[in-house]
C-alpha positions in Angstrom: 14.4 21.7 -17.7 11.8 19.3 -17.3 13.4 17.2 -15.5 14.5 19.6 -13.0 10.4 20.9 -13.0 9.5 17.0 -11.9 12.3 17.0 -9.0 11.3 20.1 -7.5 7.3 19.3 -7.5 8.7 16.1 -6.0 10.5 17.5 -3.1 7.7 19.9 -2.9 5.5 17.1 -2.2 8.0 15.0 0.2 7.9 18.5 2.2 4.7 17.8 2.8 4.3 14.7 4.0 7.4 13.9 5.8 9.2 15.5 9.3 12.5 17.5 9.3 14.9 14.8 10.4 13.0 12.2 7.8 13.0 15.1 5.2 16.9 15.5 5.0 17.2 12.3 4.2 14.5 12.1 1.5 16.3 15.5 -0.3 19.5 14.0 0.0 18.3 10.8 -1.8 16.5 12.7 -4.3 19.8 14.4 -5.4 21.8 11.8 -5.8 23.4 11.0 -9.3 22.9 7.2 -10.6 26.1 6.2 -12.8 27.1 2.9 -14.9 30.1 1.3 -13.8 30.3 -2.4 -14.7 28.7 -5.7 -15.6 30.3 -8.7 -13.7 30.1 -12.4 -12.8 28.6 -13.5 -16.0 27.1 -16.8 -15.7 25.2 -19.1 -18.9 23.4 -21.8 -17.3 26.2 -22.1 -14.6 29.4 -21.4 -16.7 31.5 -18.2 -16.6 31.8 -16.8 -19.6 33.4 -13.3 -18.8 36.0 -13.9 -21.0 33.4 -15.4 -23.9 32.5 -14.1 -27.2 30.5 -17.3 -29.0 30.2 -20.9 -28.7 33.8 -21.3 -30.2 35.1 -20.6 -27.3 33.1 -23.4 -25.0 35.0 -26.5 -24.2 33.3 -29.6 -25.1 32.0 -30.3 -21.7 30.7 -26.7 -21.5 28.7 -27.1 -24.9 27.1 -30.2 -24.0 25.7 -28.6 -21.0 24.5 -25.7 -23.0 23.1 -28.0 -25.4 21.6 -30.2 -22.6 20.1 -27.1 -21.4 18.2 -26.3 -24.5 16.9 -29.9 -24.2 15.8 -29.3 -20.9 14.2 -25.8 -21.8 15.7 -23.7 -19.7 18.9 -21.2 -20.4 19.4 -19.0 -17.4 21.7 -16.0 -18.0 23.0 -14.2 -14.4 25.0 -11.3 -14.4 25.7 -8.5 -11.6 25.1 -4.8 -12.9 27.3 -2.7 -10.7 25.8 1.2 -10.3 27.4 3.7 -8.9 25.1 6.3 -5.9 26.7 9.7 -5.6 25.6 11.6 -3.1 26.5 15.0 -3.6 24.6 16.8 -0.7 26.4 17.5 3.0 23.8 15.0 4.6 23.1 11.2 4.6 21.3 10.3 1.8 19.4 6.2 1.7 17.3 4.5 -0.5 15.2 1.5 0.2 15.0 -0.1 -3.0 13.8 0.8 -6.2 11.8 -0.9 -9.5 13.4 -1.7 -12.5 13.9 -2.7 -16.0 16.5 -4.5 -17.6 18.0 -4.1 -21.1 20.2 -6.5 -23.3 20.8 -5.1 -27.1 17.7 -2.9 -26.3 15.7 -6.4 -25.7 14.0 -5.9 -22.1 14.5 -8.8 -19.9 12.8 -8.7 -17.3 11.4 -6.0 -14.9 10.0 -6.0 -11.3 11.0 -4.3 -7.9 13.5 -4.8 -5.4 14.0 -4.1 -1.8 17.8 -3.0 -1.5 18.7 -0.5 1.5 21.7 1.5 0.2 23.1 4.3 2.7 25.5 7.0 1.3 27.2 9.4 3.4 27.4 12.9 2.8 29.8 13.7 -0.7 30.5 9.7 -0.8 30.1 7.4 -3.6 28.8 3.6 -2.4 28.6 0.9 -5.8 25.7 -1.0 -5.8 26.0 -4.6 -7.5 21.9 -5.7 -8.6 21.9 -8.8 -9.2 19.9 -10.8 -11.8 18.9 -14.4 -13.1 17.1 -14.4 -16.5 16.1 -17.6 -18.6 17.0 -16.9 -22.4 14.4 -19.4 -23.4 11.6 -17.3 -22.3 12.7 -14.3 -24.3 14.8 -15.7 -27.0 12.0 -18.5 -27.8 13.1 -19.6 -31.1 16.9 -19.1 -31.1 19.6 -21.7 -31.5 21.9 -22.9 -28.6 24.7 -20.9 -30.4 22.7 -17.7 -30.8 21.7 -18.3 -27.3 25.3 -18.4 -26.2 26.7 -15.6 -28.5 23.9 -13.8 -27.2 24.7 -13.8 -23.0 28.9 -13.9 -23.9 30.8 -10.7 -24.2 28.7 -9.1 -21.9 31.7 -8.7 -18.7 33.5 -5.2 -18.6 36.4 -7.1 -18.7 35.5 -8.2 -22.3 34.6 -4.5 -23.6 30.9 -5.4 -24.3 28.9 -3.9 -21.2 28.0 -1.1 -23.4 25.2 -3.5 -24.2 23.6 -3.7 -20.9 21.4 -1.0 -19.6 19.3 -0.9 -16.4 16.3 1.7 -16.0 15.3 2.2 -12.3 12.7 3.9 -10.3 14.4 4.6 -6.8 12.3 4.8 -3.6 12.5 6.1 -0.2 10.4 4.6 2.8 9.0 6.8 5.6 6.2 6.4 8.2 4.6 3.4 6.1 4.5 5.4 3.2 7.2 4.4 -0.1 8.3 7.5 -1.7 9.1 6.8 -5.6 11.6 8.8 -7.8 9.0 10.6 -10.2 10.5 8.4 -13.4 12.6 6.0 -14.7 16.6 6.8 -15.0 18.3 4.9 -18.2 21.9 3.7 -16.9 24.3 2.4 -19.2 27.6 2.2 -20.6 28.2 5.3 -18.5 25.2 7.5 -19.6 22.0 8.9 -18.1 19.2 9.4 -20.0 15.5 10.0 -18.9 13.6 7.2 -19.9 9.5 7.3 -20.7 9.4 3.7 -20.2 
């Protein structure tokens, strides 16, 4: 119930401030369902390890580099979280980009905001990939190279572990100069919505 009292004194406000033809647009985008659907192209300081659980599985050449990378302070974990934009309404919906947080194990790794134009046509589904590039080191200061590698493996659909990412975003909506923001964060993860406060 609350959240349906935000959405409507949001579109009351677009109403407002926008045209009829810009308007559409903006009420179709504000409709539109945010879903989980994968994490993909798992990366640990250069190495693929979608199909990786711990450091036992690392070749020797692999875990010198991760080692070397600990020596050289810097760990970067990149991965591709894949969302799904339903657009339920019988009109174009778009969004411009959106902020964001991202989750690991609950552990926020970093946050910020991206310009991303995404496009849906009307009763079409579009899957966004977001990409990101995070360096362990910075958040996991005093953990081992093999906590540091047990920590960014598993983390692929294709290894059953995505459950443990989660991405909270803020969608937003550009007209005449002005950037029109989703009135809160959405949780999405391992195939749930949830409001989030944060």
């Amino acid at each position: 119930m609350k959240k349906r009292i935000i959405m409507i004194a949001f579109l009351a406000v677009i109403t407002i401030v926008s045209g009829c033809a810009a308007l559409s647009g903006l009420q179709s985008f504000a409709k539109c369902n945010f879903d989980f659907n994968s994490v993909t192209d798992v990366t640990l300081c250069g190495i693929n390890v979608n199909t990786k659980k711990g450091i036992k599985d690392f070749g020797v050449a692999d875990a010198l580099k991760l080692a070397n990378a600990i020596k050289n302070k810097s760990f970067p974990l990149a991965l591709n979280v894949n969302v799904d934009v339903k657009n339920p309404n019988t009109t174009t919906a778009r969004l411009d980009g959106f902020d964001y947080i991202l989750w690991i194990d609950d552990v926020k790794m970093t946050s910020g905001s991206m310009t991303k134009t995404v496009s849906v046509g009307a009763s079409q589904t579009v899957m966004m990939p977001v990409n990101f590039t995070v360096d362990l080191l910075d958040i996991l200061k005093s953990e081992s190279r093999d906590k540091l590698a047990s920590f960014g493996c598993g983390l692929a659909t294709n290894n059953a572990d995505a459950s443990r990412v989660k991405l909270s975003i803020k969608p937003y909506f550009t007209i005449g100069g002005s950037v029109m923001k989703f009135p809160s964060y959405i949780t999405i993860g391992g195939n749930k919505l949830m409001p989030s406060g944060n």
